[in-house]
TIMI-2910 file (N, C-alpha, C, CB; in pm, 1 decimal, decimal comma, always signed):
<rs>
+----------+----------+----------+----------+----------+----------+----------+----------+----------+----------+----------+----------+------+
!      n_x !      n_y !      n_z !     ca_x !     ca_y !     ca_z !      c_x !      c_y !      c_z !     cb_x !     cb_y !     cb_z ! resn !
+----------+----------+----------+----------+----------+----------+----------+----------+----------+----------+----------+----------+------+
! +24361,0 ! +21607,0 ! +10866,8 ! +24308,5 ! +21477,9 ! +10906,8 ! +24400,3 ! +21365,7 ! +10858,6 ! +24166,8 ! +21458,7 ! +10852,2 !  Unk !
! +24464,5 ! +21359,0 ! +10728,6 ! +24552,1 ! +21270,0 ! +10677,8 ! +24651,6 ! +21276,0 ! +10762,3 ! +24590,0 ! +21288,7 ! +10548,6 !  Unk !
! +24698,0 ! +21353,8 ! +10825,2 ! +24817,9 ! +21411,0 ! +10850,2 ! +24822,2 ! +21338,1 ! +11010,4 ! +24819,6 ! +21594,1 ! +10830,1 !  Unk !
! +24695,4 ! +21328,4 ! +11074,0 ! +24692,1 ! +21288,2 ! +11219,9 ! +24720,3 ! +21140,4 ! +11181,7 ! +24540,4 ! +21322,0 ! +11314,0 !  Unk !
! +24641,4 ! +21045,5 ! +11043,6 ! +24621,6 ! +20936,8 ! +11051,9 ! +24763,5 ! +20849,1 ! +10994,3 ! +24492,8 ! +20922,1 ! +10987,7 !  Unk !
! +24833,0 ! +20921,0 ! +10947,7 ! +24931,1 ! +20824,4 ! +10875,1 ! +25060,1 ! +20917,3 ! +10917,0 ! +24901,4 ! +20797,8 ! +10685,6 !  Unk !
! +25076,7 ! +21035,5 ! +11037,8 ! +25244,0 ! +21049,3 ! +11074,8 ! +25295,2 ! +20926,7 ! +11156,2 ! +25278,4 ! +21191,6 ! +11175,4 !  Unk !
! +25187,4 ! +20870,5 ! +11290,6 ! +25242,6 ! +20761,8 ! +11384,9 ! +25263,1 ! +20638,8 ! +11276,7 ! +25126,7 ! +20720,6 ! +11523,6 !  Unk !
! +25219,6 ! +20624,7 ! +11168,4 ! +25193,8 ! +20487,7 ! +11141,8 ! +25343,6 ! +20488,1 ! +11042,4 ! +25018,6 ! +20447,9 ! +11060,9 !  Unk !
! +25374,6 ! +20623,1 ! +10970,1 ! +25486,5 ! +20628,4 ! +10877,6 ! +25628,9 ! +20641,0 ! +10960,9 ! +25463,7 ! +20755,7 ! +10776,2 !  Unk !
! +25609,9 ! +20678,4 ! +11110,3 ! +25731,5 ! +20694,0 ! +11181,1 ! +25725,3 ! +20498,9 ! +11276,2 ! +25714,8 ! +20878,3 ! +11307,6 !  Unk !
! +25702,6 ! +20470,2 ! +11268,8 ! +25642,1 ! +20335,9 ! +11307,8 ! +25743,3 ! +20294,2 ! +11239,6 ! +25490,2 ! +20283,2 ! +11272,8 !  Unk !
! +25688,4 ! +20247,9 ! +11150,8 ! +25718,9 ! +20156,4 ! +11019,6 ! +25885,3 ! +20179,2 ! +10970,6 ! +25602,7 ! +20210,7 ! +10878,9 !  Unk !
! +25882,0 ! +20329,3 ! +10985,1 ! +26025,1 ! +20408,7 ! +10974,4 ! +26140,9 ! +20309,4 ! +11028,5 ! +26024,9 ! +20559,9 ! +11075,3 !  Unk !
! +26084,8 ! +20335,7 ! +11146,2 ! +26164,2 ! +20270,0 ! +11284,1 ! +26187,8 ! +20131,4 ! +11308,0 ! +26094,2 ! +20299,6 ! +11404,6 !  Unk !
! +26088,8 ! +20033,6 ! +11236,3 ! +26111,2 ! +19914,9 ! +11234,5 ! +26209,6 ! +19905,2 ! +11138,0 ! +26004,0 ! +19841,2 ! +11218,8 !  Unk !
! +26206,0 ! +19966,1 ! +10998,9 ! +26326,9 ! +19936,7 ! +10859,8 ! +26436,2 ! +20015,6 ! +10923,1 ! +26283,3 ! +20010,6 ! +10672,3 !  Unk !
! +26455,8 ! +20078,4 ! +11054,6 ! +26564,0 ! +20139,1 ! +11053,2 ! +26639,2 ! +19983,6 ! +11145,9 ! +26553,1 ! +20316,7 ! +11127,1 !  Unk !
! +26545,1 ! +19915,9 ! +11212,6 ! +26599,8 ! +19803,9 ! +11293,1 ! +26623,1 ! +19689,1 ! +11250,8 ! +26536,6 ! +19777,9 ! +11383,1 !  Unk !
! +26533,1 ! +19654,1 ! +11099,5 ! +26598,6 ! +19547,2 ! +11027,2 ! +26519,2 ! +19457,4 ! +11087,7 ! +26754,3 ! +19524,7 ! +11037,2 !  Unk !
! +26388,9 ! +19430,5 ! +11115,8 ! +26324,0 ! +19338,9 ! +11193,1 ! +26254,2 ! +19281,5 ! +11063,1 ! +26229,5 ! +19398,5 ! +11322,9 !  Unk !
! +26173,8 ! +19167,0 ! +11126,5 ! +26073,3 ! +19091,0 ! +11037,2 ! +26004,0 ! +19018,3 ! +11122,2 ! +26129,2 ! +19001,3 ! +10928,6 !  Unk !
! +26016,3 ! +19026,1 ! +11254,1 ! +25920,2 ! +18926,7 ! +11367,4 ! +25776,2 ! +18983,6 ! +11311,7 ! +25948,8 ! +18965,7 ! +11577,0 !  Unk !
! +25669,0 ! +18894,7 ! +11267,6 ! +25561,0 ! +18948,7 ! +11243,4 ! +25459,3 ! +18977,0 ! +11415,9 ! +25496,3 ! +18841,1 ! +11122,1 !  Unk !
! +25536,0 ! +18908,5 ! +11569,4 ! +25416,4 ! +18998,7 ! +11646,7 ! +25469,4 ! +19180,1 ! +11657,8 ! +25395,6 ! +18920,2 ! +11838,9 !  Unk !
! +25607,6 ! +19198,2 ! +11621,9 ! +25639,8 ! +19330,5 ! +11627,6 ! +25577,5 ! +19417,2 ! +11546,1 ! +25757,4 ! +19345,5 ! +11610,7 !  Unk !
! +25522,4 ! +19363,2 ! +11458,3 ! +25457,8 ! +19431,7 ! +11331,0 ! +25275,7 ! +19467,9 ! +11401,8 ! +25464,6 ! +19289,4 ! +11161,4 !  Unk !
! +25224,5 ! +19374,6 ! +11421,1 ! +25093,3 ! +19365,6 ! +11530,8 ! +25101,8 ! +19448,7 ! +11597,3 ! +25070,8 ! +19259,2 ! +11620,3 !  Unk !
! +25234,0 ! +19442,7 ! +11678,7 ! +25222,7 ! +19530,4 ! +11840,2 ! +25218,2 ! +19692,8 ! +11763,9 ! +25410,6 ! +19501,6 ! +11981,6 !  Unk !
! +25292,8 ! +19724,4 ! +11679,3 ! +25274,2 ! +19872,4 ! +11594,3 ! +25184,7 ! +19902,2 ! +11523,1 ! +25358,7 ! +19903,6 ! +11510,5 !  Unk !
! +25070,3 ! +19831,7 ! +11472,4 ! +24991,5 ! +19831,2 ! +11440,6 ! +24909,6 ! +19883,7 ! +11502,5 ! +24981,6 ! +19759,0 ! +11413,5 !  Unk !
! +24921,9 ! +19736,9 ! +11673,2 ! +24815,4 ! +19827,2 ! +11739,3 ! +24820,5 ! +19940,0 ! +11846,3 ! +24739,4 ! +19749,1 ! +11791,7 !  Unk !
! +24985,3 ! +19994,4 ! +11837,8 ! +24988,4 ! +20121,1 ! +11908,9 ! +24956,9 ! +20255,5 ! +11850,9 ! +25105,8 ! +20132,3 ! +11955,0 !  Unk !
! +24986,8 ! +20217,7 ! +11664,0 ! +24936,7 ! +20305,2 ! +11592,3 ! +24789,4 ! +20324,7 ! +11608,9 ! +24971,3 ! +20277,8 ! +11473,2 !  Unk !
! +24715,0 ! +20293,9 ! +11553,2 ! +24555,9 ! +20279,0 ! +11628,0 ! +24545,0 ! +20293,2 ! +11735,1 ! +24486,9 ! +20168,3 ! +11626,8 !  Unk !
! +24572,4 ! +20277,1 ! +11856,6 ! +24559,4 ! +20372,6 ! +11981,7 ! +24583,3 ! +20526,1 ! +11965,1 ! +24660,1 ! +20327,6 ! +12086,6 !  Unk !
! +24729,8 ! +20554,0 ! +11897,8 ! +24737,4 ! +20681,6 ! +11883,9 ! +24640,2 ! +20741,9 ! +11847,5 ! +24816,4 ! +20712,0 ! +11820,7 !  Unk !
! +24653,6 ! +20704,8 ! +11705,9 ! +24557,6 ! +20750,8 ! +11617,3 ! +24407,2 ! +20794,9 ! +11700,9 ! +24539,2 ! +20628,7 ! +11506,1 !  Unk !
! +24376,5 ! +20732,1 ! +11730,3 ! +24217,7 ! +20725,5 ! +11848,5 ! +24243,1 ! +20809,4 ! +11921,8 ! +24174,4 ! +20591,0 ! +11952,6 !  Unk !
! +24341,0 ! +20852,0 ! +11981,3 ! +24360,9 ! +20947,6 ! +12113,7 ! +24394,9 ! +21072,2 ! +12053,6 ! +24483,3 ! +20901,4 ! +12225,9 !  Unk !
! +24442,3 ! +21120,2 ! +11925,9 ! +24481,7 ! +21210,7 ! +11839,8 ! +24350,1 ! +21239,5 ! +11798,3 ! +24582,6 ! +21171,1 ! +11737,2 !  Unk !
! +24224,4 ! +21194,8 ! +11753,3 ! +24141,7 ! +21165,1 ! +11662,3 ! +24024,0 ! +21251,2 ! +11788,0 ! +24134,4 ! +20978,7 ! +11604,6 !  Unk !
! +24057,0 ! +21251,8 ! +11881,3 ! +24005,4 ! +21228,4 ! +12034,9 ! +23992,5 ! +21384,0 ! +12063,6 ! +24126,3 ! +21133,9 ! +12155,2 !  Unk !
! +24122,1 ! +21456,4 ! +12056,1 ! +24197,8 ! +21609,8 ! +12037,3 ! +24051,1 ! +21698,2 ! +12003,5 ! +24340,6 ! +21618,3 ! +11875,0 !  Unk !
! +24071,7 ! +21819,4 ! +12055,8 ! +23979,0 ! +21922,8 ! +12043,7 ! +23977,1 ! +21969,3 ! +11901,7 ! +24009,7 ! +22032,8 ! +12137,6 !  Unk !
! +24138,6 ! +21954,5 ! +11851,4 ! +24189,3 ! +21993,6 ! +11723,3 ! +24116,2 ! +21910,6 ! +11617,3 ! +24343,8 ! +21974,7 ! +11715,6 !  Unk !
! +24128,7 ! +21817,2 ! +11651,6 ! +24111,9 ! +21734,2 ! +11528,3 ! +23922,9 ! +21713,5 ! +11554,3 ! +24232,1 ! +21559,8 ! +11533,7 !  Unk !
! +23799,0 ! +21713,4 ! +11663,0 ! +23717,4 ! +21687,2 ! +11639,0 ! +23640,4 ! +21836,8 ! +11505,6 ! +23671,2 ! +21644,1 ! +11780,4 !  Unk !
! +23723,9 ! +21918,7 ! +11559,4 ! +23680,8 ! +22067,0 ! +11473,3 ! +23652,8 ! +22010,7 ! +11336,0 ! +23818,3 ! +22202,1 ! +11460,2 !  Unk !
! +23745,8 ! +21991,2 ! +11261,5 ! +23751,0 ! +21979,4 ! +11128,7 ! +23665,0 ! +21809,2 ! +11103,4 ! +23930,3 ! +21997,4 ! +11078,0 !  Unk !
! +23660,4 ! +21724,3 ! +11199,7 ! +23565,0 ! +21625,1 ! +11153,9 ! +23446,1 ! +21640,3 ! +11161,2 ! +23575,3 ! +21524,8 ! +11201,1 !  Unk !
! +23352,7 ! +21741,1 ! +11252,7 ! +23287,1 ! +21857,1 ! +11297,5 ! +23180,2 ! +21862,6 ! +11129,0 ! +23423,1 ! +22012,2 ! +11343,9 !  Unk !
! +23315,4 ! +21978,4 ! +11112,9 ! +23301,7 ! +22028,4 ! +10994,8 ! +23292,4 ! +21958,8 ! +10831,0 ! +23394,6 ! +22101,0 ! +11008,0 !  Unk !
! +23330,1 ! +21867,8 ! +10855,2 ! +23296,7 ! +21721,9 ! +10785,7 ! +23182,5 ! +21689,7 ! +10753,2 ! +23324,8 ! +21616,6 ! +10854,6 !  Unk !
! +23109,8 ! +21642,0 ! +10890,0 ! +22979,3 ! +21546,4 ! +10907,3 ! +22879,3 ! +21662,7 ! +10890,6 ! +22961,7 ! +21451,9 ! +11070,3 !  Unk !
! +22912,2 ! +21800,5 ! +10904,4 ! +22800,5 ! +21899,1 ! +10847,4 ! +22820,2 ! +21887,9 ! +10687,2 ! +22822,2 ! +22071,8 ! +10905,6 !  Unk !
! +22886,8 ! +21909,2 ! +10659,9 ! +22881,8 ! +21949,4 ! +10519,3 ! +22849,4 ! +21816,0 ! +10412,5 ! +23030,8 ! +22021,0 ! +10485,7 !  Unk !
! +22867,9 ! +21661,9 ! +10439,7 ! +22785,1 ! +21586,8 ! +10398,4 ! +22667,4 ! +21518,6 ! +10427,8 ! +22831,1 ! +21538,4 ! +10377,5 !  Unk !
! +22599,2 ! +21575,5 ! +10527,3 ! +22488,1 ! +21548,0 ! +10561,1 ! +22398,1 ! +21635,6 ! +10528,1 ! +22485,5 ! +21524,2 ! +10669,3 !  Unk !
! +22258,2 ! +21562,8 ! +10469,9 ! +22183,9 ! +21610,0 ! +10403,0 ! +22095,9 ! +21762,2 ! +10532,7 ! +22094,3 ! +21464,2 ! +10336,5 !  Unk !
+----------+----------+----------+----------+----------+----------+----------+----------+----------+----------+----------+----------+------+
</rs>
């Protein structure tokens, strides 16, 4: 689950320090493509399994 939520956002970010930017809407716009990903990853057959398995095991 960590792993779905923070690879787009660490290759993101990667990619901006590899370009040397500082425009803060470029920072926004990755922000909010990360969060799309993330949502559409989150979305995956794969990934509802183990959140699944989550919401059973802390619920009373």
């Amino acid at each position: 689950m960590f792993t779905l939520v923070t690879v787009p956002t660490g290759v993101a970010l990667a990619r901006l320090q590899v370009l040397e930017t500082n425009e803060p809407w470029l920072f926004a716009t990755v922000a909010a493509v990360c969060t799309a990903l993330t949502v559409l990853l989150l979305r995956t057959r794969s990934a509802r399994t183990p959140l699944q398995a989550l919401c059973r095991r802390f619920t009373p």
